[in-house]
C-alpha positions as MATLAB code, in Angstrom:
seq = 'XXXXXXXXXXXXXXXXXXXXXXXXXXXXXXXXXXXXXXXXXXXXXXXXXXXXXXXXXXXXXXXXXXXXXXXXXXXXXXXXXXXXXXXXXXXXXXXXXXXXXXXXXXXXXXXXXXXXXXXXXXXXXXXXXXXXXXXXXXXXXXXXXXXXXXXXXXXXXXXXXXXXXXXXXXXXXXXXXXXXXXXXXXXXXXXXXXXXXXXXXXXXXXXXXXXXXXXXXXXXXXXXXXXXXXXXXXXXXXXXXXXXXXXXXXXXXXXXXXXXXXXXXXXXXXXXXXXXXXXXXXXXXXXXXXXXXXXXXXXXXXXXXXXXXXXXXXXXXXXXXXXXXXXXXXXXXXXXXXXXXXXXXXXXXXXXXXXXXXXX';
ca = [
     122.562   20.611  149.336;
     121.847   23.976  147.523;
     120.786   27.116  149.488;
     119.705   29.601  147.359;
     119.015   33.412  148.924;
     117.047   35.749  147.776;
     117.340   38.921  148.135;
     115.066   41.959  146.621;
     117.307   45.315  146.764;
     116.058   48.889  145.780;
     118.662   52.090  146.197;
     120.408   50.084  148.487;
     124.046   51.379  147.180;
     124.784   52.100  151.463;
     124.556   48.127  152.400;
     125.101   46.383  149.677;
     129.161   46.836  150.860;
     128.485   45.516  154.518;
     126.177   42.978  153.311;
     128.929   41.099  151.163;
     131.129   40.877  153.823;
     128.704   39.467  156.389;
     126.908   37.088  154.114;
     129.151   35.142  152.536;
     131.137   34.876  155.742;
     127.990   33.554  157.691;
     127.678   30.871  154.348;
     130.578   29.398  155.014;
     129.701   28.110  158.118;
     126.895   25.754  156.846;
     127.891   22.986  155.248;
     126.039   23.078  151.542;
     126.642   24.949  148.502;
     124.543   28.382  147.633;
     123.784   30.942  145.272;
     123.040   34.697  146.236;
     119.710   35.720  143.718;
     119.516   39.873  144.082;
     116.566   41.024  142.629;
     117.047   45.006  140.847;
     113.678   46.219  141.476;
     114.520   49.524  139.323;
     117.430   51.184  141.533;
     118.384   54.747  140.636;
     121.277   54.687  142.560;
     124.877   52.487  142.162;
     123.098   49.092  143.093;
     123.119   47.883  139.628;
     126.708   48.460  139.365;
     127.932   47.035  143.129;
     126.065   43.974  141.918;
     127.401   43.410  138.375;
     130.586   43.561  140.160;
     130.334   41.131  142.735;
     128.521   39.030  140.047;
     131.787   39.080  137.668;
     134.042   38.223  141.049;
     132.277   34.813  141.962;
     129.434   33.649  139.856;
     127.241   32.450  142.794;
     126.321   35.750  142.821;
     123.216   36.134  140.435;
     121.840   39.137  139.595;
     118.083   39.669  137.788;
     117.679   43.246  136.698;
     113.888   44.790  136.646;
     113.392   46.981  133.583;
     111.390   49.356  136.179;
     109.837   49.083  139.630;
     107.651   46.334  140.384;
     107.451   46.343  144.291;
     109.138   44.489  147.161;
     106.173   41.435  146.667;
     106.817   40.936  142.827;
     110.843   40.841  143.437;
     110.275   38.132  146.075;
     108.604   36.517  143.174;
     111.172   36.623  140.535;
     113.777   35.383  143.192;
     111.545   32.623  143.797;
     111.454   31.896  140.058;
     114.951   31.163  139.142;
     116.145   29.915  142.569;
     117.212   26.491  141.819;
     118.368   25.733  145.640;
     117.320   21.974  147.729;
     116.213   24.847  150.291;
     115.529   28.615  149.435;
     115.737   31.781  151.807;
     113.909   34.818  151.346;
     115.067   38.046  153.035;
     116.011   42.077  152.875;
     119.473   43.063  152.214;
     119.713   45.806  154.926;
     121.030   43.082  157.364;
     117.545   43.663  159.187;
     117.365   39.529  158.911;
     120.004   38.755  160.755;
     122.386   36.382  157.955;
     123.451   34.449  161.636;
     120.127   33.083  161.986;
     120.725   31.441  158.369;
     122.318   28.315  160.327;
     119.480   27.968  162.928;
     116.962   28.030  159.486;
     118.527   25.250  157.791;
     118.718   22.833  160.899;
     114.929   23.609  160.841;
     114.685   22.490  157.559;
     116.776   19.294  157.569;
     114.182   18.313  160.679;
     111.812   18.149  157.824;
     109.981   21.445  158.220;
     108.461   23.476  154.578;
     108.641   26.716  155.802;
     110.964   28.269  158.419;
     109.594   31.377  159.261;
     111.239   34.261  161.886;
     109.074   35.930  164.206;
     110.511   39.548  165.631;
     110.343   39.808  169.485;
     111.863   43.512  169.369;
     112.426   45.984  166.452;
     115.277   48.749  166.722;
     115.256   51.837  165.003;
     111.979   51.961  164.320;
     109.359   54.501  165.594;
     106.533   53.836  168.317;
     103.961   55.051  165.283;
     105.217   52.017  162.895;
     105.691   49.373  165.858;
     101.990   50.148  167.135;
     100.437   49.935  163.837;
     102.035   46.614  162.718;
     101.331   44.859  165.989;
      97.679   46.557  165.169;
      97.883   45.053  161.741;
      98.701   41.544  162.532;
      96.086   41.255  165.282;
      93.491   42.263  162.939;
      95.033   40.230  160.472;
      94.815   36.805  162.222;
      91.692   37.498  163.918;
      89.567   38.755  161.118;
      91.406   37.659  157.646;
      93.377   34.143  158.343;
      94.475   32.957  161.772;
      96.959   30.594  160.663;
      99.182   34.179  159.855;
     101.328   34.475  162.686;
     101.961   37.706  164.145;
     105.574   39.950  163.659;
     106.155   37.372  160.859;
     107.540   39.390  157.602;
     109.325   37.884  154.544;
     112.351   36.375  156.251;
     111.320   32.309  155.259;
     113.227   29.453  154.321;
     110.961   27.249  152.006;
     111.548   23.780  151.233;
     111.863   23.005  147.617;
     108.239   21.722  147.331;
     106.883   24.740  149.248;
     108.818   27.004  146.027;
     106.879   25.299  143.475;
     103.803   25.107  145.166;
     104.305   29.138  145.733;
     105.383   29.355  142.052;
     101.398   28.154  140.830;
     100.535   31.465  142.303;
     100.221   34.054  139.441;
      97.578   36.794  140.831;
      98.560   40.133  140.474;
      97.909   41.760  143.796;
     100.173   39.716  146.399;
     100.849   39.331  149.632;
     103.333   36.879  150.274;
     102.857   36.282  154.022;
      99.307   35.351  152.967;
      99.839   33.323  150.478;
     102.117   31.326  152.759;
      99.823   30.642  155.310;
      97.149   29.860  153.004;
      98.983   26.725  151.560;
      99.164   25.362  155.315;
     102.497   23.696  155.249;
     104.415   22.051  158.003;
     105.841   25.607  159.758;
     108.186   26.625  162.567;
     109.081   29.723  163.638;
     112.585   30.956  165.145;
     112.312   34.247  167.193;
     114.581   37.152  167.423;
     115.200   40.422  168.077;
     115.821   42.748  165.096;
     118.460   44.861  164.628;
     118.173   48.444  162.766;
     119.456   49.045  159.481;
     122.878   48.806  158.737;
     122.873   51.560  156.620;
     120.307   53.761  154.663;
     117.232   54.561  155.253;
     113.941   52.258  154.551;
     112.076   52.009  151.357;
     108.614   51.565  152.832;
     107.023   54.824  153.177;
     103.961   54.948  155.476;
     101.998   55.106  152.095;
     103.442   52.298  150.999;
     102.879   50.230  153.992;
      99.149   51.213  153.977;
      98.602   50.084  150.027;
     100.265   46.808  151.404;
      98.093   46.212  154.397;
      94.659   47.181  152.092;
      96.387   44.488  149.323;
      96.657   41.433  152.150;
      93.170   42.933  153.230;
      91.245   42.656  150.029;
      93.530   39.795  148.843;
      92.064   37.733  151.396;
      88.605   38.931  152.601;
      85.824   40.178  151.539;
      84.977   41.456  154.821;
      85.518   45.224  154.242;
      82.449   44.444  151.612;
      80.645   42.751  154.559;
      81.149   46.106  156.754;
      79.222   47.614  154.317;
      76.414   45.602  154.104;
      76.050   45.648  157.515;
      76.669   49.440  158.401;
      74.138   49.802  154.966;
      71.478   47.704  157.292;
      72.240   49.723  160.176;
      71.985   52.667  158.629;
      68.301   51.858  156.634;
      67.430   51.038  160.060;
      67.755   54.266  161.578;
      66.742   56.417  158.377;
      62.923   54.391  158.767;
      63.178   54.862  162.397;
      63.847   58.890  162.332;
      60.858   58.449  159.247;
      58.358   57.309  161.803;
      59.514   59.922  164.297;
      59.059   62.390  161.879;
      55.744   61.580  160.984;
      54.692   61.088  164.460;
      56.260   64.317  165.366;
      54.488   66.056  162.421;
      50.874   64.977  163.322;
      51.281   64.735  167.017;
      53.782   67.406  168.044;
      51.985   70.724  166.325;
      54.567   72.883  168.231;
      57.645   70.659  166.117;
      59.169   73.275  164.326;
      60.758   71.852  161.161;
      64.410   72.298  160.746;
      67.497   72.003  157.898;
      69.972   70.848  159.483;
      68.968   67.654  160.620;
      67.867   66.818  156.954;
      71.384   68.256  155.662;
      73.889   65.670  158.635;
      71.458   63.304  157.492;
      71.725   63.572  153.769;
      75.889   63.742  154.005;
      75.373   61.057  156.373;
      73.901   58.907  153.406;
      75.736   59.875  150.733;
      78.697   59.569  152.466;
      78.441   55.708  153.419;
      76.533   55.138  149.954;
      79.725   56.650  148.315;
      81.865   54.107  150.796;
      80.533   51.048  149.746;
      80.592   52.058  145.949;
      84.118   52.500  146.058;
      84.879   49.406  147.969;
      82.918   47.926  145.276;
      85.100   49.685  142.311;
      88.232   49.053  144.052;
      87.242   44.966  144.315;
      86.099   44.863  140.552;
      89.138   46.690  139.710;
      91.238   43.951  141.284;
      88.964   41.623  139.391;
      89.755   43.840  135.822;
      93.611   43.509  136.906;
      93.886   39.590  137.145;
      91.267   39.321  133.994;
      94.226   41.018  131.983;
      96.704   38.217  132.516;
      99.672   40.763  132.113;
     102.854   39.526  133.848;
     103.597   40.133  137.067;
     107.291   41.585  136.574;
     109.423   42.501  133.307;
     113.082   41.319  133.291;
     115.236   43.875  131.763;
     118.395   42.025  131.713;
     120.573   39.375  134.471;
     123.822   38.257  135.291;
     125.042   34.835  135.822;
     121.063   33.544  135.247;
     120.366   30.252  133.987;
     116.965   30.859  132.210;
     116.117   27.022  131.553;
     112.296   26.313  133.193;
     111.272   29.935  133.662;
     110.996   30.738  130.105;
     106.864   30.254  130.465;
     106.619   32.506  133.655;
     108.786   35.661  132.768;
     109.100   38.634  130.158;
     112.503   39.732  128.930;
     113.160   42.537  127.123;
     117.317   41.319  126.929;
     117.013   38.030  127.502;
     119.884   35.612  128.020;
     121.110   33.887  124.490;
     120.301   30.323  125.978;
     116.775   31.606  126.721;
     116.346   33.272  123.341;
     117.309   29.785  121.751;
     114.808   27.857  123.912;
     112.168   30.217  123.100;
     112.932   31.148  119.270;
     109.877   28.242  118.341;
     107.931   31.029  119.871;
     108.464   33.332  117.076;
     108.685   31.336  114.507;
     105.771   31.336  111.913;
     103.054   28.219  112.833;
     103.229   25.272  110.661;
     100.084   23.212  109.285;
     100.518   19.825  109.888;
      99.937   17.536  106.747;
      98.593   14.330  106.967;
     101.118   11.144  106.298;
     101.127   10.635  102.188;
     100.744   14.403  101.189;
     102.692   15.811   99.066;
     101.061   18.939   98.373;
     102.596   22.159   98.850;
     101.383   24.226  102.150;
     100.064   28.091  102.025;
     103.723   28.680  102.420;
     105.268   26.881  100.338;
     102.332   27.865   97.446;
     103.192   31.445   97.959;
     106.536   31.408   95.583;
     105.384   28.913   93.143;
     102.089   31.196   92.496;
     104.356   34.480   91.994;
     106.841   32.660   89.608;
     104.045   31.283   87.412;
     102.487   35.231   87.908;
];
């Protein structure tokens, strides 16, 4: 058996140390063969170079270097790309996924489970602000998006090799992988635990961040903030012909009414306000629509270490890419060729070109 790991790092020069001495120790334990699969996701620090290291030491140790940041989602995807492993494990490199729990994961899997997923019970180090809004974020998640997405469930998986490939058909631009996980509806089992804080550094996901990542599993999986709109638009016609039959009551029965601004003005920001809403919803929907129209790729390899390119070459960009991989690919660049039916002997536009210059 061949576990492959895969793990997306960003300026994470602090762990990356502890990390190689807990991992590999942990690996040893279970009894199969594995490759570690770090995914560069444009580090400005010494990542690149702790990893290019370890990658000359032991060449289980792959490496896959972004040519600029791509996100946390699209590294998970690259990993996911070239892992080659019977079984393949998906988690962060700040020993937040406990590497213990790696055993426990591929008993799972051996029972003949797809996807082992972990499911936090406690998070340390972490702030009451970020605890209350993910617990806040999975609720409305499962209750109002997809209720097969279980709650306090991140990125730390084991998939079966099936489960990769199925994931791997997956091309759209905006992901969410959690989503896309539970969407497929494989045969799941989750192992609880409690989470330990970072082992060093400090975390990459900025509140901002976090928020463009909820409204991405949002949008990527419901229309329903569209729906809101519809029905607060309803709501609000509603009133505005209600207060119009009030006003025209008031105006022919009330002669005392005096007729005032203010009203008019709440109402009138009011409107505009929830009419400005919904268009943006809109814009921001056909915007994702514009994105996946485009095709573009979803990540750019700039270079790799100790990567194997065979079967990816139709899924991934390189800008340096590996000699075998420029050798597969070179009929890509090469100049098409007309076919010529069996019996002809006739020169093709090619071929033409040199003969009609010499006679010239």
């Amino acid at each position: 058996m061949l576990l492959s790991i895969v793990l997306p790092v960003y300026n994470e020069q602090e762990v990356l140390p502890a990390l190689f001495q807990v991992l590999p120790a942990v690996l040893k334990k279970i009894d199969c063969d594995y490759e570690l699969i770090f995914i560069d996701d444009g580090s400005r620090d010494a990542t690149r170079s702790i990893l290019n290291a370890a990658a000359e030491q032991d060449n289980r140790v792959k490496v896959l270097g972004f040519s600029r940041n791509f996100g946390q989602q699209a590294a998970i995807t690259a990993g996911l790309d070239f892992a080659n492993g019977d079984a393949v494990v998906v988690m962060d490199a700040d020993l937040q996924d406990p590497p213990e729990l790696l055993e426990s994961m591929v008993e799972q899997f051996k029972q003949g489970f797809d996807v082992v997923s972990t499911q936090r019970i406690a998070r340390d180090g972490e702030s009451i602000f970020k605890k209350v809004t993910a617990s806040a974020f999975y609720s409305f998640m499962q209750k109002a998006v997809d209720e097969r997405l279980p709650p306090q469930c991140g990125d730390f998986r084991l998939f079966s090799r099936g489960a990769v490939q199925a994931i791997r058909k997956f091309r759209e631009q905006h992901r969410f992988m959690r989503g896309l996980v539970a969407w497929l509806g494989l045969r799941e089992t989750i192992i609880r635990f409690h989470r330990p804080a970072r082992a060093a550094g400090e975390t990459k996901y900025t509140p901002i961040k976090l928020v463009k990542l909820a409204w991405t599993a949002i949008s990527s999986f419901s229309a329903m903030p569209l729906k809101a709109c519809l029905y607060a638009g309803i709501l609000l016609t509603a009133f505005g012909v209600s207060y119009s039959v009030y006003a025209v009551y008031a105006a022919l029965f009330v002669p005392s009414t005096a007729p005032g601004w203010s009203s008019l003005v709440c109402f009138q920001l009011l409107f505009n306000g929830a009419s400005l809403t919904a268009v943006g919803l809109v814009g921001d929907y056909v915007g994702r629509i514009y994105d996946e129209s485009k095709q573009r790729p979803l990540y750019v390899l700039g270079d790799s270490v100790n990567i194997q390119a065979s079967g990816c070459a139709h899924r991934v960009v390189w800008i340096n890419p590996p000699d075998s991989h420029a050798d597969q690919n070179s009929h890509l660049f090469r100049k098409p060729q007309l076919h010529r039916a069996s019996g002809d002997t006739r020169p093709n536009s090619e071929e033409r070109q040199p003969q009609e210059r010499r006679a010239a």
